[in-house]
N, C-alpha and C positions, 0 to 999 in steps of 0.2 A: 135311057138317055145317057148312062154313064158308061166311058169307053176304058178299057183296060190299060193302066200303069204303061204310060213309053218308057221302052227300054233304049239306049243307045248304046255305039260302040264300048265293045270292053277295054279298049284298048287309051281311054283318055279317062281318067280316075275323075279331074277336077279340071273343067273349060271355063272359062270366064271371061264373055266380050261387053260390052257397050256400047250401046247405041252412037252415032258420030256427036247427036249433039247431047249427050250426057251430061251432067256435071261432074267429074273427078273422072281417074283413071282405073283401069281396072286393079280389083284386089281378090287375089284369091282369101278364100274362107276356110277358119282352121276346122276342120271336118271332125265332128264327133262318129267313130265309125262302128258299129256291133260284129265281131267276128262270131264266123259260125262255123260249122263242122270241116265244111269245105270253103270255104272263103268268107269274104267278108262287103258291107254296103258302105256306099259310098254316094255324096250328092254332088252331083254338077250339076252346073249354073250356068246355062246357055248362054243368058244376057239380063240387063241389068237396066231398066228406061226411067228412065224423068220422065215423069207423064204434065211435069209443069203445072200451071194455076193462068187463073183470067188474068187479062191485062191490069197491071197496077198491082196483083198481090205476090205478097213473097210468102205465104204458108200456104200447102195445101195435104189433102189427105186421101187415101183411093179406101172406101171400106166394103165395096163386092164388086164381082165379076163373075159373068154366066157365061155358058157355055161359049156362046159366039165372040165373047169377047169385049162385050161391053161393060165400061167399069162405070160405077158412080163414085161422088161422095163427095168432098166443100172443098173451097178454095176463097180463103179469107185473107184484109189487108195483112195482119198479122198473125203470132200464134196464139195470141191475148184480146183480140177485140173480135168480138161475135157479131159486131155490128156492121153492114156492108158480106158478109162471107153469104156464100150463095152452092146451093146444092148445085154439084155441074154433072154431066157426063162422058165420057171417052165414048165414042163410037166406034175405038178400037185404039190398041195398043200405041199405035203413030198418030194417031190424032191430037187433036188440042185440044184443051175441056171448053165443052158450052155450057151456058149459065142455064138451070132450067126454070129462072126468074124466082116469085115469094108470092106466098101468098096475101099481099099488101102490106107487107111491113117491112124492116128493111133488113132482114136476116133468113137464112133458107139452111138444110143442111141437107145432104143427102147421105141415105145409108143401104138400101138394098134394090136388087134390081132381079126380075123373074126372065127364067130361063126360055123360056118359050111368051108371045104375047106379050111383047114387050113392056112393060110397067115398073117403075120408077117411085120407091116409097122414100123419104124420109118427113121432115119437120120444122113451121115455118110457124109464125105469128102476123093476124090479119092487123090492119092500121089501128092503131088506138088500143092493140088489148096486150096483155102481157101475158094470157095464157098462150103457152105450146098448143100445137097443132101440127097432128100427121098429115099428109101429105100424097095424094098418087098424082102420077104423070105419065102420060100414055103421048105418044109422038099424035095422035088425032086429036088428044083432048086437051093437051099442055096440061098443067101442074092447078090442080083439084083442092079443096080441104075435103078430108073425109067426111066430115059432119059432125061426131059423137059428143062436142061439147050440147049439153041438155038433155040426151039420152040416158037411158037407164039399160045396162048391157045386163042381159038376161043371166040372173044370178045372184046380182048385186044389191038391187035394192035400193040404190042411191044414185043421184045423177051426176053425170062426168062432168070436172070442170074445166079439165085443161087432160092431153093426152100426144104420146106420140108415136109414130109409127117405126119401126125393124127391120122388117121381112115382109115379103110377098114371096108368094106360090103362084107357078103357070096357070094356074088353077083362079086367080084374083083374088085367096085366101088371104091376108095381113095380120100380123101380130105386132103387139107393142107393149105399151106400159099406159093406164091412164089413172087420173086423178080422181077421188072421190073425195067429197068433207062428210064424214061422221064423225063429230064432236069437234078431230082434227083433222086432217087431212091424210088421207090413207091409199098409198099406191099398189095398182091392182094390174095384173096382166089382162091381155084383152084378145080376142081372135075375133075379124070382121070377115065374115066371107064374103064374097063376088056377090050375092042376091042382097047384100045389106044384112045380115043377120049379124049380131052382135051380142058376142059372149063372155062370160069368163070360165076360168076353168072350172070342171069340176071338183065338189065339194067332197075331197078326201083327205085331207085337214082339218081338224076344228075351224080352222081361218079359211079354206079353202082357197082363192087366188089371192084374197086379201096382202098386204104389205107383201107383192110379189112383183113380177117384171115378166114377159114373154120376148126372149130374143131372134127364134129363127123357127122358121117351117121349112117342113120338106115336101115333095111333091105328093104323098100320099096325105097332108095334114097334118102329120105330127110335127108337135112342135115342143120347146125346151124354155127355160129359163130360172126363175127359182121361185119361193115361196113359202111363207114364215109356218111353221107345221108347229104344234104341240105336244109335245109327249108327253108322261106322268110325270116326269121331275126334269125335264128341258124347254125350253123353246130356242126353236134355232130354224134359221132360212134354211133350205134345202135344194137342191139339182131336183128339175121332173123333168120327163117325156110323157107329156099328155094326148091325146085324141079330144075329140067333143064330147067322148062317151068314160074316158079313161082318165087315170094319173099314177104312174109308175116313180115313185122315190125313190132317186137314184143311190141316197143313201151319201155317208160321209168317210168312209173306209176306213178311217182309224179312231175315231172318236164321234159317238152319236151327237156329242154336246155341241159341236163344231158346226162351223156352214160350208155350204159349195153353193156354187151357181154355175147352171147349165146356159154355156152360149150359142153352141152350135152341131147343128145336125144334120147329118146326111140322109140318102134317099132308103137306106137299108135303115135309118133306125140310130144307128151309130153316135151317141153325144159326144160332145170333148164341153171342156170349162173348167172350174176351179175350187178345188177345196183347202180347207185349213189344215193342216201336218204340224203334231209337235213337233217340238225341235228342242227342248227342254227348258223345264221350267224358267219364266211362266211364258217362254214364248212359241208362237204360232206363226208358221208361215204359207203362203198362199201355195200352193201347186198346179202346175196345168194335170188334167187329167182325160184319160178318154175310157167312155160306157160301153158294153153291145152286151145284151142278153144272157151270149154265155158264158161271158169270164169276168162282169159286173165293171167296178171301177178299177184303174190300172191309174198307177202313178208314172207321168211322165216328163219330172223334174230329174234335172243332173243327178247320178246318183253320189251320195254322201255329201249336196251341199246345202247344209244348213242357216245357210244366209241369205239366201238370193231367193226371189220369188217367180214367179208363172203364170200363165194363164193362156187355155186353149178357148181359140174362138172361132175354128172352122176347120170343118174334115171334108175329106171328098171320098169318092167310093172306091178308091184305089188306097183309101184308110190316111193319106197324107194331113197330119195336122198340123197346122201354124196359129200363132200367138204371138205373144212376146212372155222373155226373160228380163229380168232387172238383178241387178248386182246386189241389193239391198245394202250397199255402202255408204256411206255421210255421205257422200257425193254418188249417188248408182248410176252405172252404165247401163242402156234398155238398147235391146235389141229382139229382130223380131228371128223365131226362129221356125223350123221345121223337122217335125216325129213322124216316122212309122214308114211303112215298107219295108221293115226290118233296119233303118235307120232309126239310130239313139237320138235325141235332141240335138240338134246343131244348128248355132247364128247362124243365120243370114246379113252379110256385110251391107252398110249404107251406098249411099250413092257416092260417099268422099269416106273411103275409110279411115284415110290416111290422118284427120283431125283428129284433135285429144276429145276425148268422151265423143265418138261418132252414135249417134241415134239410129236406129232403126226400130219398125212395128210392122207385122201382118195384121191383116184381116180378115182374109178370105182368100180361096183357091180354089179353081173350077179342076176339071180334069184333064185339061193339056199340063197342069201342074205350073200355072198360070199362077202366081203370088199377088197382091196388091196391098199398100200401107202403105208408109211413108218412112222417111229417112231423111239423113242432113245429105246438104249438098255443099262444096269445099267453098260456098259463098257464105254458108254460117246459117242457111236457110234449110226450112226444111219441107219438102215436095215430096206429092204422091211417088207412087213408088209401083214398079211391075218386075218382077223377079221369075224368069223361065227355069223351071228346075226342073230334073229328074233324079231316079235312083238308080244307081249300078251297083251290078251286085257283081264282085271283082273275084275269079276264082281264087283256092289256094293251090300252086302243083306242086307234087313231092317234087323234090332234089333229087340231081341222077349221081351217081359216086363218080 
């Protein structure tokens, strides 16, 4: 299902249009670029959409998009009040978001959506109860609760009180995070497949999924997130790629003592997410980074800046990863950016660049290289957000005398 890195003309380094009804004008982006033996990468940015919010709201957020184009994710009165926001969806790029209702209560969120088979996860609270609750939506069945409050996920040993949902797989696969009380309350990742089977991960941890989180599946199952592990003289959350059967520790690359967290995976395997990097005494800062098998973890923060933080939350199989960057200043700048195709880390500009401290955040990226998150808009708000990117790769030619 995944299509090979579009290339475009070599002949335009940096394109930048907007949609007519946009907010703000356009702004080219200052390009972080990696030179190579014979040339060097570079990204354009086709175009740049407000994918806007329901009537009545001024915040909203896009957090995936599959292949065909369809994006979810909430669209709330404000960027502070949860109450009234409602998981919507894009049925495509020019569309307007629909609400995909609550599951009786008066808040919804939405967060992933599967490639094939349409299905719509995120997380809603029924009338009267303040536990979370995951969520599927299927255009035949409209918007579901899973079920698992009262279950006991095979593993665990204790019954869920409250839980929510992440990811889905074409496959009707789901991951998330739920709720258990032993003694206190203790958060465990979860995988629900399509037959209703209800797991946690395997037990290759002392704690095994215990105080852990599951954030994404890929189409073969595996999936990512983190989970509090023990060592002889550590404890520390850790990055895995797990199976039903499996758990791969992705390990923390400069310090055992440290944590990462795995947020996202592609269909090869491929993780991206977040570890802690000294930066010197005694301080610690977060990095995005990206996994595969055989070159382990790779750090893919600016290089030599010790101030500013990261974090990767989706690759595609053309290896393009986005996140966001933060300035780590008294006042930090966030923006969302995009790694790899042989491109260094490079922002991605807001909807309105031109305001002081403009916002930006990705999400998620299918393989047209399709971006989604949110950004300000020059009204001081801030809306989902759809970012058309590619990578060019610019020759170098010798000079003639």
């Amino acid at each position: 299902m995944r299509t090979p890195r579009l290339l475009g003309s070599l002949g335009v380094v940096l394109l930048f249009a907007c949609r007519p009804d946009s907010t703000g004008g356009p702004a080219a982006p200052v390009p972080m670029v990696r030179a190579q033996a014979n040339g060097t990468y570079v990204l354009q940015i086709d175009e740049i959409i407000d994918l806007g919010t329901l009537p009545g709201h001024t915040w909203s957020e896009a957090h995936d998009i599959n292949e065909d184009g369809v994006i979810v994710g909430t669209s709330q009165f404000d960027a502070t009040t949860k109450a009234g926001a409602r998981a919507v969806r894009w049925p495509s790029p020019t569309s307007t978001p629909i609400s995909l209702g609550t599951l009786g209560g008066n808040w919804s969120e939405g967060w992933g959506v599967s490639d094939k088979n349409l299905t719509i996860v995120g997380n809603s609270a029924s009338e009267g109860s303040s536990a979370d609750r995951g969520f599927k939506w299927t255009p035949s069945g409209g918007i579901k609760d899973l079920g698992l409050i009262g279950l006991t996920a095979k593993g665990s040993g204790f019954p869920t009180v409250a839980f929510s949902a992440a990811a889905v797989s074409s496959a009707g696969s789901i991951v998330g995070t739920s709720v258990i009380v032993n003694q206190d309350s203790v958060y465990a990742g979860y995988l629900l497949d399509a037959s209703g089977n209800y797991y946690t991960v395997p037990q290759t941890c002392t704690s095994g999924y215990y105080l852990g989180s599951a954030r994404d599946i890929n189409e073969s199952g595996q999936h990512v997130g983190a989970v509090l592990c023990f060592g002889l003289f550590t404890i520390n959350t850790t990055a895995y790629l797990a199976t039903l059967s499996s758990m791969t520790d992705l390990g923390d690359h400069y310090d055992p003592s440290v944590t990462s967290y795995g947020r996202g995976v592609n269909n090869a395997g491929d993780v991206v997410g977040e570890f802690e990097v000294y930066t010197g005494s005694p301080t610690y800062r977060r990095h995005a980074f990206r996994w595969d098998k055989s070159f382990g973890l790779r750090d893919l923060h600016f290089k030599d800046d010790t101030v500013g933080t990261s974090v990767g939350r989706e690759i595609n199989s053309d290896q393009l990863v986005v996140g966001e960057y933060s300035t780590g200043t008294a006042v930090p700048q966030i923006s969302a950016f995009v790694s790899g195709g042989g491109l260094a880390m490079t922002k991605l500009p807001a909807l309105c660049p031109e305001i002081f401290f403009a916002y930006s955040t990705a999400y998620a990226i299918n393989d047209k290289g399709w971006i989604v998150g949110g950004s300000s808009t020059c009204a001081g708000k801030r809306h989902a957000t759809l970012w058309k990117v590619r990578v060019l790769f610019i020759p170098f030619f010798p000079q003639t005398p």
